[in-house]
C-alpha positions in Angstrom: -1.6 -7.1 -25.5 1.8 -6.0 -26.9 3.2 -2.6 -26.1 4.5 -0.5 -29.0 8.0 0.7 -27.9 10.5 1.5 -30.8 13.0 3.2 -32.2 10.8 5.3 -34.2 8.6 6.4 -31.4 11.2 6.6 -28.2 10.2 7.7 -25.0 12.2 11.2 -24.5 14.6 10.9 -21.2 13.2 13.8 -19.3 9.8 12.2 -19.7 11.5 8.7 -18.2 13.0 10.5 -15.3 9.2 11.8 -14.6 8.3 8.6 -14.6 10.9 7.6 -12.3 10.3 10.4 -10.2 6.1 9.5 -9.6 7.4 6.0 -9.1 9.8 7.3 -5.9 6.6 9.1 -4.7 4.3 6.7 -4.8 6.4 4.0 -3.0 6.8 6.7 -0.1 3.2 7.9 0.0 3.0 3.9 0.9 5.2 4.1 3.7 3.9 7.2 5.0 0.3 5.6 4.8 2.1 2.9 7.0 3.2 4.9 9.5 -0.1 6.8 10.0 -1.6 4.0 10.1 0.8 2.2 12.9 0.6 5.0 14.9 -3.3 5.6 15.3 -3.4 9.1 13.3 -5.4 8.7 10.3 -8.6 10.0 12.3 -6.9 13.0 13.4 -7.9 14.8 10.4 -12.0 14.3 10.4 -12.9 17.4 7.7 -12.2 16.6 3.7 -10.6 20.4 2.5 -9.0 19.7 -0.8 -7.9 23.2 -1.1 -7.9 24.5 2.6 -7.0 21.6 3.8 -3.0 22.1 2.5 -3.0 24.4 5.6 -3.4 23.1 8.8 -3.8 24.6 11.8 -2.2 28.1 12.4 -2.6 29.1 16.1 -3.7 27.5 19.6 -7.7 28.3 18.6 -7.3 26.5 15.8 -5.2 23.6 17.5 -7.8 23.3 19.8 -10.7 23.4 17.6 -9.5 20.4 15.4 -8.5 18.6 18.6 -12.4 19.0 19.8 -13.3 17.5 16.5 -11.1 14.7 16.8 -12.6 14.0 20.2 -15.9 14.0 18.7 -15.6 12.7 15.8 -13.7 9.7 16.9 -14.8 9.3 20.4 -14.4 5.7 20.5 -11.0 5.9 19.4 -10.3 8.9 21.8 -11.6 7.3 24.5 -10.1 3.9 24.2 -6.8 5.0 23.8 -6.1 8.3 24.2 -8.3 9.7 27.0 -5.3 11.1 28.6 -4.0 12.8 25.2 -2.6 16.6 25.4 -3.0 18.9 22.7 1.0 18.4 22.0 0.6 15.1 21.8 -2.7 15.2 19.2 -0.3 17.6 17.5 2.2 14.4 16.6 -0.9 12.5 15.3 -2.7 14.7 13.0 1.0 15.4 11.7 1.2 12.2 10.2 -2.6 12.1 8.7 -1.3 16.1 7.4 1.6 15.0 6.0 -0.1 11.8 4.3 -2.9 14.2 2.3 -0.3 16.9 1.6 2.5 14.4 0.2 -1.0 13.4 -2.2 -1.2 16.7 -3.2 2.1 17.0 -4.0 2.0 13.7 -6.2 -0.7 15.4 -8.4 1.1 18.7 -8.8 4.4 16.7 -9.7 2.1 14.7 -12.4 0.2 17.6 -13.7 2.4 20.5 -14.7 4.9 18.1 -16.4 2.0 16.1 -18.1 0.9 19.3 -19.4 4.1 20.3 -20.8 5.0 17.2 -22.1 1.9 16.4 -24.0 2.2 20.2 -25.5 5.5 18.9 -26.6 3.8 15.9 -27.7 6.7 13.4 -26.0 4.1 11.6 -25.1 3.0 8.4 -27.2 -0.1 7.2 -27.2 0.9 3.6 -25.6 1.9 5.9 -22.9 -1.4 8.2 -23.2 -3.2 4.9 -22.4 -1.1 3.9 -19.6 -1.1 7.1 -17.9 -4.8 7.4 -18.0 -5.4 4.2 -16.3 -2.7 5.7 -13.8 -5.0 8.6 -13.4 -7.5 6.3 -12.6 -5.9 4.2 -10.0 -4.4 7.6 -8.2 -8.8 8.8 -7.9 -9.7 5.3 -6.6 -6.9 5.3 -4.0 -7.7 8.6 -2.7 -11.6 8.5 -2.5 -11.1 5.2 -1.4 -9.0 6.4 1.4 -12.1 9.1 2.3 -14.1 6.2 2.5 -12.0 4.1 4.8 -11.1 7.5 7.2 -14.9 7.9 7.5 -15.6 4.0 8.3 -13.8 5.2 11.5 -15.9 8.2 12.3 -19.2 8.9 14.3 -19.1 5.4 15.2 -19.1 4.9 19.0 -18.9 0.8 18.2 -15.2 0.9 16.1 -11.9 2.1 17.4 -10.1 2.2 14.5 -11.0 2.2 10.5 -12.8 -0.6 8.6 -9.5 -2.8 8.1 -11.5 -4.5 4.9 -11.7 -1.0 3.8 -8.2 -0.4 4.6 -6.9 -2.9 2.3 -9.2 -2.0 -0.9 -6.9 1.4 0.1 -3.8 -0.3 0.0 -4.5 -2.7 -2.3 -5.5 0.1 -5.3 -1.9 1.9 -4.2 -0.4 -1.8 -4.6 -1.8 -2.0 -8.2 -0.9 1.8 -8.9 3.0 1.3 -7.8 3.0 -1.6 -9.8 1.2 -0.6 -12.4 3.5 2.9 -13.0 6.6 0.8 -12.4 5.8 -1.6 -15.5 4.9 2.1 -17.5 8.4 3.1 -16.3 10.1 -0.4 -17.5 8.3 0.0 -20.8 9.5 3.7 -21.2 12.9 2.9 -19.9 13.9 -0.3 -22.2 12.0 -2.5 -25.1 10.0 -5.4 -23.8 11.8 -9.1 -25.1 10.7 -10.7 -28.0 7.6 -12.5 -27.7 8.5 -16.4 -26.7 11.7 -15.1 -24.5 11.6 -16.9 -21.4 8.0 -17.4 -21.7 8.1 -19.6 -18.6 9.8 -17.1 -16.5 7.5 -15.0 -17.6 4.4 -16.5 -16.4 5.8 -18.0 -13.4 6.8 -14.4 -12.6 3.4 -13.2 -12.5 2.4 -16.0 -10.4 4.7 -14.5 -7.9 3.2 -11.1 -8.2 -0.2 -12.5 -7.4 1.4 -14.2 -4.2 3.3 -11.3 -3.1 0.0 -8.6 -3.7 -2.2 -11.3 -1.3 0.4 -11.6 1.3 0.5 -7.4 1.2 -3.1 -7.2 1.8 -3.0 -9.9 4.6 -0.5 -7.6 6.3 -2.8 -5.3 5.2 -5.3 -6.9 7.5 -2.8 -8.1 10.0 -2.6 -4.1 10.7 -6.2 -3.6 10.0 -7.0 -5.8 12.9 -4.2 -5.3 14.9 -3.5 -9.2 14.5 -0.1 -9.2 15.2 -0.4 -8.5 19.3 -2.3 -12.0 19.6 0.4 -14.2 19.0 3.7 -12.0 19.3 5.9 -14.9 19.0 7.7 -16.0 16.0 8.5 -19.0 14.5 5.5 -20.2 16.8 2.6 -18.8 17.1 2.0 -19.1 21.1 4.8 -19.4 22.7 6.6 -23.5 22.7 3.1 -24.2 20.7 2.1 -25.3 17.4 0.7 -23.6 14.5 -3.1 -25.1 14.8 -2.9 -24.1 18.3 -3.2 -20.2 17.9 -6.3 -21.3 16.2 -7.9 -23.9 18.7 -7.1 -21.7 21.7 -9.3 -18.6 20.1 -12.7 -17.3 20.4 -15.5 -15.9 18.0 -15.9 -18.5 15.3 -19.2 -17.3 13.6 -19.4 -15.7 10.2 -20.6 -12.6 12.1 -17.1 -12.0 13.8 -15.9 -11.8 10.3 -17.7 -8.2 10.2 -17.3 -7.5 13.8 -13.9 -8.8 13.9 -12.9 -6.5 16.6 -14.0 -9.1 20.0 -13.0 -11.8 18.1 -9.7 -13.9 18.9 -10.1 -16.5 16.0 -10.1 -14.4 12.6 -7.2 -12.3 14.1 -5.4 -15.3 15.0 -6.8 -16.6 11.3 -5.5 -13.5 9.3 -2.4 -14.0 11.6 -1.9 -17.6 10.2 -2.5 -17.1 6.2 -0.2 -14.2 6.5 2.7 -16.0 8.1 1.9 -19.0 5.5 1.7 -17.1 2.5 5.3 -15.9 3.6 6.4 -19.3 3.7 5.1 -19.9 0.4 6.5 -16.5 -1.3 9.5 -17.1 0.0 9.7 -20.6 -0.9 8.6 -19.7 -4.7 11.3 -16.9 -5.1 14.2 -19.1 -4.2 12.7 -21.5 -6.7 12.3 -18.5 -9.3 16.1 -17.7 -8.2 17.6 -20.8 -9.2 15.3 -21.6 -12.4 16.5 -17.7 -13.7 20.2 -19.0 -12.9 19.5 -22.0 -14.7 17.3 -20.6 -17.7 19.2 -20.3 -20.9 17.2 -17.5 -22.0 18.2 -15.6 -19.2 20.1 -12.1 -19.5 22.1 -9.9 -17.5 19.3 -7.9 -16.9 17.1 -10.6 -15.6 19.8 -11.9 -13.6 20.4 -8.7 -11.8 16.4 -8.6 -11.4 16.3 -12.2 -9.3 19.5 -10.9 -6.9 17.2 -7.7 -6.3 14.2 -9.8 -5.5 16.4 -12.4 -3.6 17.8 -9.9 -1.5 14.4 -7.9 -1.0 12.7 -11.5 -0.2 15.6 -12.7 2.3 15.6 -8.8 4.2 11.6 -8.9 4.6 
């Protein structure tokens, strides 16, 4: 389906900078989602307070109290890892599960109030109306999906941390929202090319896309399971060994230790393995996407400085 972006019906700049601006938001709401995530906070926070909840805790009583419900709430967790917590300590923890729903909260205000304005205006075409309305959409499933995945690791006494399948329906609906916004910005910003332009390209790039968004939700999984401890070593899996070896030397082969994957060895080393060659393969198929860009004559400057960026991204990562 073609996208109506012309002359007659330009996107106004102010409108593209808001763009740009939800874009910049939503990549660090990702990383901030990370970081809870890596440092075992997100089931600090165990109460849902849309409103209420922008405040946290404002004296020692109420320190305490949410530190009691953390202990109950998550006592599995709590007990596993940190029995020996103090309350300065669970202070660092529920920081980062704060920070994660406030810096949501902040998203919406930052795409209300301007949405309202602008559509009063009416700088808003209705390619864009579209657009922004499946962003809308995206934005609701990410956060009630994140609910969900919080409370996968609550009043359970049988899971340490959150459902990682659950974790990555999270992360993969933020995936498709970043990407989805960052197309609507490209749209806003500049025309698409004329239909036929480096059709190839075209569909070859959104072959990579499909790689790249699997490989996120393995790692997705990777953190999920906490996968990555197994085999810490890199480029071999077990240390002087071979890659079917982090396999063969595992435990908890059933279908069932795909649910209960936490006692299991062999889907952690599993996930560990299709994440590490899925890497391999995206970063096999963007050099190839490099050099067929260089040597496409359709290409143009603006494609060319696209493939550096994504070079240089790939080859960092």
């Amino acid at each position: 389906m073609s996208t109506a972006v012309s002359e007659s019906n330009p996107v106004q700049k102010s409108v593209r900078i808001w763009l740009l601006a939800g874009l910049i938001m939503v990549f660090f709401q990702v990383v901030i989602g990370g970081v809870t995530r890596l440092t075992d906070s997100g089931l600090s926070i165990t109460e849902w307070a849309v409103i209420q909840g922008t405040i946290p805790p404002l004296n020692d009583e109420a320190w305490q109290q949410a530190f009691d419900q953390y202990k109950e709430a998550a006592r599995k967790q709590y007990e596993s890892l940190h029995a020996d917590m103090t309350l300065s300590e669970f202070k660092v923890i529920f920081f980062w599960e704060y920070f994660h729903r406030l810096w949501a909260r902040l998203m919406g205000l930052v795409f209300l109030f301007p949405f309202l304005y602008f559509w009063s205006r009416k700088w808003l075409p209705r390619w864009l109306m579209r657009r922004l309305g499946v962003v809308i959409l995206l934005a609701v499933l990410a956060a009630a999906f994140g609910m969900i995945m919080v409370a996968s690791g609550l009043n359970d006494d049988s899971r340490t941390w959150v459902s990682a399948y659950k974790l990555i329906i999270h992360l993969g609906i933020a995936t498709a929202l970043f990407g989805y916004l960052f197309w609507t910005w490209l749209l806003a910003s500049q025309p698409p090319p004329e239909d036929g332009a480096a059709a190839g390209l075209r569909r070859f790039g959104w072959g990579l896309a499909a790689v790249l968004i699997v490989q996120i939700l393995f790692g997705g999984l990777m953190a999920g399971m906490r996968a990555g401890l197994l085999h810490p070593y890199f480029p071999f899996f077990v240390e002087g060994g071979r890659l079917l070896d982090a396999l063969s030397s595992t435990s908890g082969l059933g279908f069932d230790h795909f649910i209960d994957y936490e006692p299991s060895t062999f889907v952690k080393a599993l996930v560990q393995v299709l994440h590490r060659a899925t890497a391999y393969l995206l970063a096999g198929l963007v050099v190839w996407f490099f050099i067929r860009i260089r040597r496409s004559a359709d290409r143009s400057s603006r494609l060319l400085a696209g493939s550096w960026w994504l070079f240089g991204a790939v080859a960092l990562q």
